[in-house]
FIKEKOL-523996 format. One record per residue: residue number from 1; residue in one letter; chain; x, y, z of N, C-alpha, C, O, CB in turn. Coordinates in steps of 0.001 Angstrom, whole numbers, plus 524288, in hexadecimal, padded with zeros to 5 digits. Glycine has a CB too. Layout:
# residues N
{nr->NUM, rest->A, kette->A, nc1->X, nc2->Y, nc3->Z, cac1->X, cac2->Y, cac3->Z, cc1->X, cc2->Y, cc3->Z, oc1->X, oc2->Y, oc3->Z, cbc1->X, cbc2->Y, cbc3->Z} $
...
//
This chain:
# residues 82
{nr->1, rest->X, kette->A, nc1->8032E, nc2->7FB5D, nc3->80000, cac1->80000, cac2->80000, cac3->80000, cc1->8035E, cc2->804EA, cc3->80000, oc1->80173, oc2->808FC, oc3->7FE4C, cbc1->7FC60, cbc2->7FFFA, cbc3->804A9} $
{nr->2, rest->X, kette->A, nc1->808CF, nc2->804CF, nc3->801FE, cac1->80B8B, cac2->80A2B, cac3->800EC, cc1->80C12, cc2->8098A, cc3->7FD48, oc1->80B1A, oc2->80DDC, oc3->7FB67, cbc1->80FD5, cbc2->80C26, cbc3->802F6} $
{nr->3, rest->X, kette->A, nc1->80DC8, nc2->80521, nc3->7F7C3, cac1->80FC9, cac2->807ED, cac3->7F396, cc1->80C2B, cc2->80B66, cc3->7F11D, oc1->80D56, oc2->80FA1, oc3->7EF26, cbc1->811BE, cbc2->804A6, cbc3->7F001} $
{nr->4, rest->X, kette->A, nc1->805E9, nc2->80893, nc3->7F165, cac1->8019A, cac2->80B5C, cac3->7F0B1, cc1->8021B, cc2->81049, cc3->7F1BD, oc1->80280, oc2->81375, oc3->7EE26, cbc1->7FDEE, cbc2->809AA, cbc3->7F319} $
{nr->5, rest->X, kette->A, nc1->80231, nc2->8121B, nc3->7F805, cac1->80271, cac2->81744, cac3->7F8BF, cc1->806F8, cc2->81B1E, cc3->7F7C7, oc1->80639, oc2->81FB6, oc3->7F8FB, cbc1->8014C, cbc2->81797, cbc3->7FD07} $
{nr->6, rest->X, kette->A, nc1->80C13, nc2->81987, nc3->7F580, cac1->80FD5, cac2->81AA5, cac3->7F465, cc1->81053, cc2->81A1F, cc3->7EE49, oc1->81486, oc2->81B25, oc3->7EC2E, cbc1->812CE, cbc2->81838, cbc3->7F772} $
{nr->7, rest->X, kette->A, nc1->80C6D, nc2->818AA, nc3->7EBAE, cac1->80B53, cac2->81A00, cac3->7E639, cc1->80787, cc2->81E08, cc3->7E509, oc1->8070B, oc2->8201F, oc3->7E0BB, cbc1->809B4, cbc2->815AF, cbc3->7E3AB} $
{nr->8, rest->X, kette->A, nc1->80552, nc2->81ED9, nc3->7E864, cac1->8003B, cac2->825B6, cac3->7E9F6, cc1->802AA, cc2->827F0, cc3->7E9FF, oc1->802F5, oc2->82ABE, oc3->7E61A, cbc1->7FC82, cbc2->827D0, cbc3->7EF05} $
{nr->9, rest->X, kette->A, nc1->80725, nc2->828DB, nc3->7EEF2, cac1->80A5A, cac2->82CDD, cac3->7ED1B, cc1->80C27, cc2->82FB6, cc3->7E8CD, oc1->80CC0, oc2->8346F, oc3->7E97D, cbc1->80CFE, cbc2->82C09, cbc3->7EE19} $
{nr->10, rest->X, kette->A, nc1->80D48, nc2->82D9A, nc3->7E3EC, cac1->80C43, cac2->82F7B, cac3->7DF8D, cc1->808E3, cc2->8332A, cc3->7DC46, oc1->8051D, oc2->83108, oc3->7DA30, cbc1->80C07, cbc2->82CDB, cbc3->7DE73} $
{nr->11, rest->X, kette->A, nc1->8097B, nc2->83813, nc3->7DB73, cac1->80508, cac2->83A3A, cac3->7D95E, cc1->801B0, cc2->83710, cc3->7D60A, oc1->7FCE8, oc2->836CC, oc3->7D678, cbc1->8065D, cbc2->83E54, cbc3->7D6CE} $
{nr->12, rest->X, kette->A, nc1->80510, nc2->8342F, nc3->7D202, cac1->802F5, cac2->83213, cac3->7CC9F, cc1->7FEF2, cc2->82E41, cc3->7CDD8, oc1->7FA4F, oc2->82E7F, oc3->7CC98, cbc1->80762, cbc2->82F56, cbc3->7C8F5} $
{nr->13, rest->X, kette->A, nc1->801D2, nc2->829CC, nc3->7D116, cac1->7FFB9, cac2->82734, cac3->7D365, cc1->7FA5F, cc2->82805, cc3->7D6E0, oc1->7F6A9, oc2->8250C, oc3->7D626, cbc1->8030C, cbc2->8260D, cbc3->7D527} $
{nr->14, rest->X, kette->A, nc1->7FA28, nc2->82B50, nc3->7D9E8, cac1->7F6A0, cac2->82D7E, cac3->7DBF7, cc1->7F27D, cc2->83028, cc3->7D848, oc1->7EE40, oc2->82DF2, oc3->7D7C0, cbc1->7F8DF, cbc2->83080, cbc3->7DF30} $
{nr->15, rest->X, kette->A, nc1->7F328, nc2->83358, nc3->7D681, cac1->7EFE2, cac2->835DC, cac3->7D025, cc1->7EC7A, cc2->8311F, cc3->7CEFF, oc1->7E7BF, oc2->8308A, oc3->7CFA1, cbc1->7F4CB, cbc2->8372F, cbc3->7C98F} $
{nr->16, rest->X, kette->A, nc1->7EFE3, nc2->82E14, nc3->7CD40, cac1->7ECA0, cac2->828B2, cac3->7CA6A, cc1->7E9E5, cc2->82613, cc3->7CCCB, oc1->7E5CF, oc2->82498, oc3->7CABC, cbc1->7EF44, cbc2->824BE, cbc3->7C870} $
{nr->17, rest->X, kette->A, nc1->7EB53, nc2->8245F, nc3->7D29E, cac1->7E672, cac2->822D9, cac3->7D524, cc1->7E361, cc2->8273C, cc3->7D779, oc1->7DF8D, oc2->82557, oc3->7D9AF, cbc1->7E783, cbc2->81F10, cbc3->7D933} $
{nr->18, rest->X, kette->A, nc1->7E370, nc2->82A17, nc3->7D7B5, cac1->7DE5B, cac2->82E99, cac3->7D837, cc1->7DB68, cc2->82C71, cc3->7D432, oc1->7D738, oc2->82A3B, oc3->7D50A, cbc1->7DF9B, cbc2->83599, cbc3->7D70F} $
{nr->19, rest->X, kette->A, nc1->7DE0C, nc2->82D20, nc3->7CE3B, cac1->7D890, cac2->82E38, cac3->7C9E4, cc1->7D864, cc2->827E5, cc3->7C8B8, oc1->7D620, oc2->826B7, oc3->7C4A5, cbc1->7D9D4, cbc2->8331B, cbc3->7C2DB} $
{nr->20, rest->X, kette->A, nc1->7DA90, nc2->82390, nc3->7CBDE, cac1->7D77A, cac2->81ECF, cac3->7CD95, cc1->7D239, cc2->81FA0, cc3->7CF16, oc1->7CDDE, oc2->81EBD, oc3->7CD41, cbc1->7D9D8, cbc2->81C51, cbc3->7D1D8} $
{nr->21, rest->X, kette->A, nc1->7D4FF, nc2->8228A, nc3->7D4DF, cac1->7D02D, cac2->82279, cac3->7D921, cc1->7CABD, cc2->824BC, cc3->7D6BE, oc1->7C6C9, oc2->82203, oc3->7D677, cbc1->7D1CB, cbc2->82664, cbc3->7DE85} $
{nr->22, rest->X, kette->A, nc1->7CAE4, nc2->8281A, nc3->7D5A9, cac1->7C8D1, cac2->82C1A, cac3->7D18F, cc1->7C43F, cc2->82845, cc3->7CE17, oc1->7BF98, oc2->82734, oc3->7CEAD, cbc1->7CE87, cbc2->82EB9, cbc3->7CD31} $
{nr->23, rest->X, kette->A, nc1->7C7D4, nc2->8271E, nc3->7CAC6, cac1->7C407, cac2->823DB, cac3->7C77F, cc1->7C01A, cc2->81F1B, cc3->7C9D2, oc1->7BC1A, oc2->81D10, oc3->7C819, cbc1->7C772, cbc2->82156, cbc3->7C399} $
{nr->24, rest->X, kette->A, nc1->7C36A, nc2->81E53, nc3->7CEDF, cac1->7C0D5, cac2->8184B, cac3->7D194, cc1->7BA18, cc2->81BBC, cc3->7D25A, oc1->7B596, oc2->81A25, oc3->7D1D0, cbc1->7C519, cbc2->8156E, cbc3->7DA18} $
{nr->25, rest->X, kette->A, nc1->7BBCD, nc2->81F93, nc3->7D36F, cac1->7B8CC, cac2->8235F, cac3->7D605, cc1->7B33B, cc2->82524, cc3->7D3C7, oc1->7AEBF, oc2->8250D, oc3->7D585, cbc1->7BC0D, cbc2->827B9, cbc3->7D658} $
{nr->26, rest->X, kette->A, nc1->7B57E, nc2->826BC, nc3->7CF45, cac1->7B0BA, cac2->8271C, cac3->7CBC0, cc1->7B00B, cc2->824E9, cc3->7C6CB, oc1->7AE20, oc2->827E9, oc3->7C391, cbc1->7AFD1, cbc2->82BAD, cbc3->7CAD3} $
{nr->27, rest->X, kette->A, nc1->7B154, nc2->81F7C, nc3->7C4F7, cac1->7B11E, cac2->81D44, cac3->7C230, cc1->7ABC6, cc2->818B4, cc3->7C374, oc1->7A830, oc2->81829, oc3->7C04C, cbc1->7B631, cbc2->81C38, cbc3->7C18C} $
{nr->28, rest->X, kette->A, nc1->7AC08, nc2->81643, nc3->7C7A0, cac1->7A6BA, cac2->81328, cac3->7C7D6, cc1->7A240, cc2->81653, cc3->7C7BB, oc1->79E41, oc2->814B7, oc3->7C596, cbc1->7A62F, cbc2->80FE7, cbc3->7CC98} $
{nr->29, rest->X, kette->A, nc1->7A285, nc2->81BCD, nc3->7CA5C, cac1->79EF6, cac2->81F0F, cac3->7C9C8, cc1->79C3F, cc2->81DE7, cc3->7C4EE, oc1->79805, oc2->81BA5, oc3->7C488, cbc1->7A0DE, cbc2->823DF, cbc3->7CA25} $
{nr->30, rest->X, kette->A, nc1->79FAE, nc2->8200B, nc3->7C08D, cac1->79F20, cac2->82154, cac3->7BBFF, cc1->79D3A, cc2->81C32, cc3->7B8FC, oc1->79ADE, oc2->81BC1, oc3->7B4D2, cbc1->7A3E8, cbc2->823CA, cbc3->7BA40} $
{nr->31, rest->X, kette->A, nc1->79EFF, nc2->81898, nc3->7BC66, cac1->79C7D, cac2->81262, cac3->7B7EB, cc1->79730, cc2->810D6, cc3->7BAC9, oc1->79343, oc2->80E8C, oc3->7B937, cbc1->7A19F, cbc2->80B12, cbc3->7B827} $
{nr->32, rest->X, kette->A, nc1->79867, nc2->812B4, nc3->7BEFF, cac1->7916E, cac2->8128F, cac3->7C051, cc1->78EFB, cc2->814C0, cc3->7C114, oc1->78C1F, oc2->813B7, oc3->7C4CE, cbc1->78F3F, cbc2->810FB, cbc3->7C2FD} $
{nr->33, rest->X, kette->A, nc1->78E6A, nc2->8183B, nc3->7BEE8, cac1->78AE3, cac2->81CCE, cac3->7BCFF, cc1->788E4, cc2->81C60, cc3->7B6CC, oc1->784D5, oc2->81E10, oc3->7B4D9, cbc1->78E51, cbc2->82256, cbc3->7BDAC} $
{nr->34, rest->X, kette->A, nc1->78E0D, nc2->818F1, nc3->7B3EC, cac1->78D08, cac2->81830, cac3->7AF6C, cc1->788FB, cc2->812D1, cc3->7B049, oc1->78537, oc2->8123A, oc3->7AD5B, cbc1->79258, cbc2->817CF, cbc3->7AC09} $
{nr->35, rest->X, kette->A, nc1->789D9, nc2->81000, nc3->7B377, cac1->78870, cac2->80A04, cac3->7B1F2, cc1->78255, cc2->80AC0, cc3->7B460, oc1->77EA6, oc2->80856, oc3->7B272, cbc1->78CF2, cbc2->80452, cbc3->7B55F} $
{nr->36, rest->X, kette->A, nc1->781C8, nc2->80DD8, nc3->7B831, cac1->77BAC, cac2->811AF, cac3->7BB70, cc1->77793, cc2->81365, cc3->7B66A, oc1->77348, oc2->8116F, oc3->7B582, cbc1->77E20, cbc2->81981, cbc3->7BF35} $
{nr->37, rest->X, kette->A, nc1->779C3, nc2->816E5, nc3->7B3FB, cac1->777E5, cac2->8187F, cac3->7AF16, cc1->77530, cc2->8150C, cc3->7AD2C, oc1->7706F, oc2->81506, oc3->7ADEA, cbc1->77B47, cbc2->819D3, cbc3->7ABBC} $
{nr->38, rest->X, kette->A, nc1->77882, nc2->8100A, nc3->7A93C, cac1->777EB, cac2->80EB1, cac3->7A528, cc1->772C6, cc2->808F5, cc3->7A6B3, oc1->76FB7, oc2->8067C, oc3->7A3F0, cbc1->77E2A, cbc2->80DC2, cbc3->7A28A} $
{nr->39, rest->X, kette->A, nc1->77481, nc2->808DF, nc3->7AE1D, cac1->76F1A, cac2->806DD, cac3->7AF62, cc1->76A67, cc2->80803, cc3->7AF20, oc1->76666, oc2->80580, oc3->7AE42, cbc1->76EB6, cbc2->80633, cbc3->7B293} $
{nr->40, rest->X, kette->A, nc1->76B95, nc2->80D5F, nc3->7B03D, cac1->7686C, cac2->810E4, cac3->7B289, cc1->76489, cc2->810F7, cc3->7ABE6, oc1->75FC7, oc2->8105A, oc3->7AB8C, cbc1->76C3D, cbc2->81750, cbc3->7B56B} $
{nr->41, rest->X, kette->A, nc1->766FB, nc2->8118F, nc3->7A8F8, cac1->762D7, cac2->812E2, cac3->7A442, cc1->76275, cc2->80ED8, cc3->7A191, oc1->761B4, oc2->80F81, oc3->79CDD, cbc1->76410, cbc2->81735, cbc3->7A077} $
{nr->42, rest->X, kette->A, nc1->762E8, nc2->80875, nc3->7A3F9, cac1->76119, cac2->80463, cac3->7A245, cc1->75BDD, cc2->80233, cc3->7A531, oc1->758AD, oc2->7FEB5, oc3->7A450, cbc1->7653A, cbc2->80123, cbc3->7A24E} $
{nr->43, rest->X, kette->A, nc1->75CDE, nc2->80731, nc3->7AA46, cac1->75666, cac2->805B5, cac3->7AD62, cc1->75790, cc2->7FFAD, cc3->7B183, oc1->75419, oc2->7FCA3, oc3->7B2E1, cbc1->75037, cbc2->80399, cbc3->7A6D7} $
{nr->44, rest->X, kette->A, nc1->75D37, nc2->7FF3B, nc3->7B2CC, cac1->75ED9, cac2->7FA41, cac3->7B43C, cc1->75EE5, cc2->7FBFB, cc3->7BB5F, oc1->75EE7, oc2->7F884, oc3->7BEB4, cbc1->7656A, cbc2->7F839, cbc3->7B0BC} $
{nr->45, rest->X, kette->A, nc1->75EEC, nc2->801DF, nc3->7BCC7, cac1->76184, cac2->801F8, cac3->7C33C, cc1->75E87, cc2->7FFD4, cc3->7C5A3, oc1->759C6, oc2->8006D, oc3->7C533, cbc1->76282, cbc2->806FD, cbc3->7C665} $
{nr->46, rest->X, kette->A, nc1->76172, nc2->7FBED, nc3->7C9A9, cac1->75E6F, cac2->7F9A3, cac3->7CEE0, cc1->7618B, cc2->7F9C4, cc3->7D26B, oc1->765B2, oc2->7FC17, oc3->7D31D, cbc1->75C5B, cbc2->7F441, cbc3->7CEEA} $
{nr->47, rest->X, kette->A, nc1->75E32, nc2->7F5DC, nc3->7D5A8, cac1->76083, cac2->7F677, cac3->7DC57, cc1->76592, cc2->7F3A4, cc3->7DB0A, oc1->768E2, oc2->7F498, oc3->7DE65, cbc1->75C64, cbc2->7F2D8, cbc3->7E246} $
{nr->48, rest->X, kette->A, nc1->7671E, nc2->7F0C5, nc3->7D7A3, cac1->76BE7, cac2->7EDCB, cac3->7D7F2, cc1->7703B, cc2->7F103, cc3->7D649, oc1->774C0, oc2->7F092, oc3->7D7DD, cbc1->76BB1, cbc2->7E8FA, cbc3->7D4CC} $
{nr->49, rest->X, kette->A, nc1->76E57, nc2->7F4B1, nc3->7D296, cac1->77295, cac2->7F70A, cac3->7CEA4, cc1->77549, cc2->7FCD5, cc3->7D435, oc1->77985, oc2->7FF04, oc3->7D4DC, cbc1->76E2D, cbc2->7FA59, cbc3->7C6AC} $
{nr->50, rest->X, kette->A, nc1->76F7D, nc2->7FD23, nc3->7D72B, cac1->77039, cac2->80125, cac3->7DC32, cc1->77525, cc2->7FDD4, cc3->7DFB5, oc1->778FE, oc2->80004, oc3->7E199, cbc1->76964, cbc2->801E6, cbc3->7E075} $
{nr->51, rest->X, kette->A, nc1->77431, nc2->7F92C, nc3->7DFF9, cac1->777F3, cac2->7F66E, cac3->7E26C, cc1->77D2D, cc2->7F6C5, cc3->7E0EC, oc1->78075, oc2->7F830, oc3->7E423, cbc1->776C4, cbc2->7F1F0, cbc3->7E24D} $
{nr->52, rest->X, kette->A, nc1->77E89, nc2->7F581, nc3->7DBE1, cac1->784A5, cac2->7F4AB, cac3->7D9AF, cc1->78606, cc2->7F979, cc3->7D89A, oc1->78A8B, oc2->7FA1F, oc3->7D716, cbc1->785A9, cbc2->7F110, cbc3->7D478} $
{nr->53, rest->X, kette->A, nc1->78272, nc2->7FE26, nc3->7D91A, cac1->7857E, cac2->80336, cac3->7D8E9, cc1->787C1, cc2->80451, cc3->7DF3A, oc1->78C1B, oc2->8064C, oc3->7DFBA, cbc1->78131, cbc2->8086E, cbc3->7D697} $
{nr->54, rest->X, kette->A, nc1->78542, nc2->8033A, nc3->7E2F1, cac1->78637, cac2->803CC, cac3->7E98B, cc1->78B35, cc2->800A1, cc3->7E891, oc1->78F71, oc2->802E7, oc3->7E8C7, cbc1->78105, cbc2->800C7, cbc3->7EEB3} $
{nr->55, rest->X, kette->A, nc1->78AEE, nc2->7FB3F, nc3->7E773, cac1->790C3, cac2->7F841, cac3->7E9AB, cc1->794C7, cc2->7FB43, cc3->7E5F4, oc1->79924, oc2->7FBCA, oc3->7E7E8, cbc1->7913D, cbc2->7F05F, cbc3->7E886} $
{nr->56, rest->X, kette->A, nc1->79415, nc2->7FD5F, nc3->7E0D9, cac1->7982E, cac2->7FFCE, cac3->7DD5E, cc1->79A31, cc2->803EF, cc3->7E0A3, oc1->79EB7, oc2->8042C, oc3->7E240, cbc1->79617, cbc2->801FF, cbc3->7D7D5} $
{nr->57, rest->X, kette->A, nc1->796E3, nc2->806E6, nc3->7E173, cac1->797CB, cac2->80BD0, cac3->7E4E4, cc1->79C84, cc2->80C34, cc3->7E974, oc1->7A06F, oc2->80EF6, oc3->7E9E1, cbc1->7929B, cbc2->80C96, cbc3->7E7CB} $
{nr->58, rest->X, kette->A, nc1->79A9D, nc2->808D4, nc3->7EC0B, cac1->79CBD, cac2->8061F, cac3->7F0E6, cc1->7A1FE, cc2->80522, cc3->7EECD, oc1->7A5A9, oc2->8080F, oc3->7EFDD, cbc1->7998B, cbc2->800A5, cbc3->7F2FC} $
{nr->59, rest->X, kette->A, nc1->7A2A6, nc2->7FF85, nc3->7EAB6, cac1->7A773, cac2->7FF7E, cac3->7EA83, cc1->7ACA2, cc2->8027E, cc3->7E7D6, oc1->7B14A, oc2->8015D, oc3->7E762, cbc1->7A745, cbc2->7FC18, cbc3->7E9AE} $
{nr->60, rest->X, kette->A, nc1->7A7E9, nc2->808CE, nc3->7E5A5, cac1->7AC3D, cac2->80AE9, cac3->7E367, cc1->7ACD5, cc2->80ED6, cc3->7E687, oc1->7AF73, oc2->81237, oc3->7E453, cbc1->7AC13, cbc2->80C33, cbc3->7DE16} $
{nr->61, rest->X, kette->A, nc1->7AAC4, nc2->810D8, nc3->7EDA2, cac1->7AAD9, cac2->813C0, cac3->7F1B6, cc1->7B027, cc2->81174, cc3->7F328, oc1->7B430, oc2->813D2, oc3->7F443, cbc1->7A600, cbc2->81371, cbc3->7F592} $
{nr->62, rest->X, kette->A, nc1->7AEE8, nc2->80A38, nc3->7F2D1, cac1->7B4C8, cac2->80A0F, cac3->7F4F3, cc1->7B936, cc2->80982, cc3->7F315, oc1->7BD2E, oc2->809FC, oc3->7F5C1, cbc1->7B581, cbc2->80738, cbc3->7F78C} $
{nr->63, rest->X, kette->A, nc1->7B937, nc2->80857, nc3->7EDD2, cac1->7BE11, cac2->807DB, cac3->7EC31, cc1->7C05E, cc2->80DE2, cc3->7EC4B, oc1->7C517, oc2->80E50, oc3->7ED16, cbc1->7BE1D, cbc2->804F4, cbc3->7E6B0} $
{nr->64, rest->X, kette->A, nc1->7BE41, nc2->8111F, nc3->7EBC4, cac1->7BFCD, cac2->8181E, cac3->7EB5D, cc1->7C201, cc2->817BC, cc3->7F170, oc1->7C687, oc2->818EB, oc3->7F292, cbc1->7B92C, cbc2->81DD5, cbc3->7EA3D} $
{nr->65, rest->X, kette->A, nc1->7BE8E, nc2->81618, nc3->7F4D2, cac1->7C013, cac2->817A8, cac3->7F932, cc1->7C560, cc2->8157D, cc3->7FA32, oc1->7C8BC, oc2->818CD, oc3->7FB24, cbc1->7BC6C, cbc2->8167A, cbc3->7FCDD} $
{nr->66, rest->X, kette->A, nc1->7C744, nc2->80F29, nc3->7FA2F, cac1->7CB3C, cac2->80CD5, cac3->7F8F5, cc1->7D041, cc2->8108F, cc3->7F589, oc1->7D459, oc2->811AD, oc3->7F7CC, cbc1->7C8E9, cbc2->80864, cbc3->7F62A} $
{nr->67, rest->X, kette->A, nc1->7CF6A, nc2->811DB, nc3->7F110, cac1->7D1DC, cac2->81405, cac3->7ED6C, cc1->7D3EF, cc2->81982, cc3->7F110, oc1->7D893, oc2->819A1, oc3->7F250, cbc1->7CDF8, cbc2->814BC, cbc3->7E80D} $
{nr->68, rest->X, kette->A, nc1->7D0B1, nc2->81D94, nc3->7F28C, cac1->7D378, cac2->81F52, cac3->7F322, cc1->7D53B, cc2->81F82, cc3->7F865, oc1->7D8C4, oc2->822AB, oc3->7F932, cbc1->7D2BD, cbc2->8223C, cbc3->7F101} $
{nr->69, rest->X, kette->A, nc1->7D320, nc2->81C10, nc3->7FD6D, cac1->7D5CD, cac2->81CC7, cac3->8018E, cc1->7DA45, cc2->81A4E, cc3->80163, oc1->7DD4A, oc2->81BB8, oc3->804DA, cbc1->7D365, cbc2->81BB3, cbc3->80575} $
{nr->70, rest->X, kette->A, nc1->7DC67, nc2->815EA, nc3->7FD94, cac1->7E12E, cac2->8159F, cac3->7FBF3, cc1->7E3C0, cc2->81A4D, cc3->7FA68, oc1->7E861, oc2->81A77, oc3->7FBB5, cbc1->7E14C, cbc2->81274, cbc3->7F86A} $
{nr->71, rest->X, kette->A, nc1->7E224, nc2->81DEB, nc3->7F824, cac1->7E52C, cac2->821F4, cac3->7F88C, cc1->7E5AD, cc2->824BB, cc3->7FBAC, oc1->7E9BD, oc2->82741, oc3->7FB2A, cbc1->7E4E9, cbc2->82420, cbc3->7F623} $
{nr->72, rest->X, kette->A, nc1->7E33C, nc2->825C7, nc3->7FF49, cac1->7E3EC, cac2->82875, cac3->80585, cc1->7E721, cc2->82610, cc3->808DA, oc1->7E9FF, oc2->82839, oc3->80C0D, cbc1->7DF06, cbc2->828A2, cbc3->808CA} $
{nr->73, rest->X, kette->A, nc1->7E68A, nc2->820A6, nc3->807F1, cac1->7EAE8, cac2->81EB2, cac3->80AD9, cc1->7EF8D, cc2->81F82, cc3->808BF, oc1->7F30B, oc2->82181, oc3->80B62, cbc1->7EA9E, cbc2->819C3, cbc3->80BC0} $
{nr->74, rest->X, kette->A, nc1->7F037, nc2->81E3E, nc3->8043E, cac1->7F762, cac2->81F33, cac3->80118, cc1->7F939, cc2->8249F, cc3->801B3, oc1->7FDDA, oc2->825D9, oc3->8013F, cbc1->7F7D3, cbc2->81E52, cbc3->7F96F} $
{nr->75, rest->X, kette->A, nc1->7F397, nc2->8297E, nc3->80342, cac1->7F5C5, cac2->82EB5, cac3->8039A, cc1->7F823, cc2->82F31, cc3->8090E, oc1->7FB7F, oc2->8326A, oc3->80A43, cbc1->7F183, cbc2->8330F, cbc3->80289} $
{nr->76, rest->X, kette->A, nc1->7F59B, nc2->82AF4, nc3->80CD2, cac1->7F780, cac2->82D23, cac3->8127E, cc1->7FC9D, cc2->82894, cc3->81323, oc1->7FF4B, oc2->829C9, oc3->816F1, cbc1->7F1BE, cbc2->82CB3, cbc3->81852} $
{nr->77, rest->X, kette->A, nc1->7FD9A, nc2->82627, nc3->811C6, cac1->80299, cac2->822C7, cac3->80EA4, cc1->8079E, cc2->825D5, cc3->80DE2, oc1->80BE8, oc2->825A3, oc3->8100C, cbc1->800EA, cbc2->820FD, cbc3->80877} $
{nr->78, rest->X, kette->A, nc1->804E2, nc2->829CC, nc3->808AA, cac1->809C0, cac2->82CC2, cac3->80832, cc1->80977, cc2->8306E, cc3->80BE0, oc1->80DD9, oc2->831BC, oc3->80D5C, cbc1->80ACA, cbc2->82F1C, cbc3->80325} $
{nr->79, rest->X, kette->A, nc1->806F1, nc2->8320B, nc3->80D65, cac1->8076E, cac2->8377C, cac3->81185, cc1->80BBC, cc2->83696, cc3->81490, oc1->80FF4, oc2->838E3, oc3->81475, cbc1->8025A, cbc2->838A3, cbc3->815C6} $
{nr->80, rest->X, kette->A, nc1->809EC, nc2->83204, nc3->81814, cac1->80BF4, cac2->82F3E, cac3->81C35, cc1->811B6, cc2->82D5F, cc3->81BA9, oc1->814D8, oc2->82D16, oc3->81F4B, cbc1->8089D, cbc2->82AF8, cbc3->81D0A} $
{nr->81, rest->X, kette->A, nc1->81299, nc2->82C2F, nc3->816C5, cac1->81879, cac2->829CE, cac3->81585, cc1->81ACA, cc2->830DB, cc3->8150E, oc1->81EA2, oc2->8323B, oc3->81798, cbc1->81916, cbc2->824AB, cbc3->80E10} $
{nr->82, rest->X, kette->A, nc1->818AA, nc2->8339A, nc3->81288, cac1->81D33, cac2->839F8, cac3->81195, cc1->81CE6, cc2->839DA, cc3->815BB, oc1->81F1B, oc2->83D2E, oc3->81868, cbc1->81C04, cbc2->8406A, cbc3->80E98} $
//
């Protein structure tokens, strides 16, 4: 896990997983909103489709959350090592 946080250190490195994080971020958004839609005007929404949007949700609360408290940790990492 230090090389991890000792590869943050890096601007570049760091940059790039931001516009990781970033995308993790609002990319399912964006596919389910698309995939909502294209139900949505097939006349298909139900209680189930209400369902697999809740667990989607959920698991993309946590992977963000994951994502970037890995980076909070590698920031107090480097803090701590200067």
């Amino acid at each position: 896990m230090h090389a991890f946080a000792e590869a943050l250190s890096d601007p570049a490195v760091r940059g790039a997983y931001l516009a990781f994080s970033l995308t993790l971020l609002i990319l399912p958004l964006v596919l389910l909103w698309l995939w909502y839609r294209r139900r949505a005007k097939a006349g298909t929404v139900d209680r189930d489709m209400l369902i697999r949007v809740g667990v989607i949700t959920l698991a993309w609360m946590g992977a963000n959350a994951a994502a970037l408290g890995l980076l909070m940790w590698a920031d107090t990492v480097a803090s701590a090592a200067s």
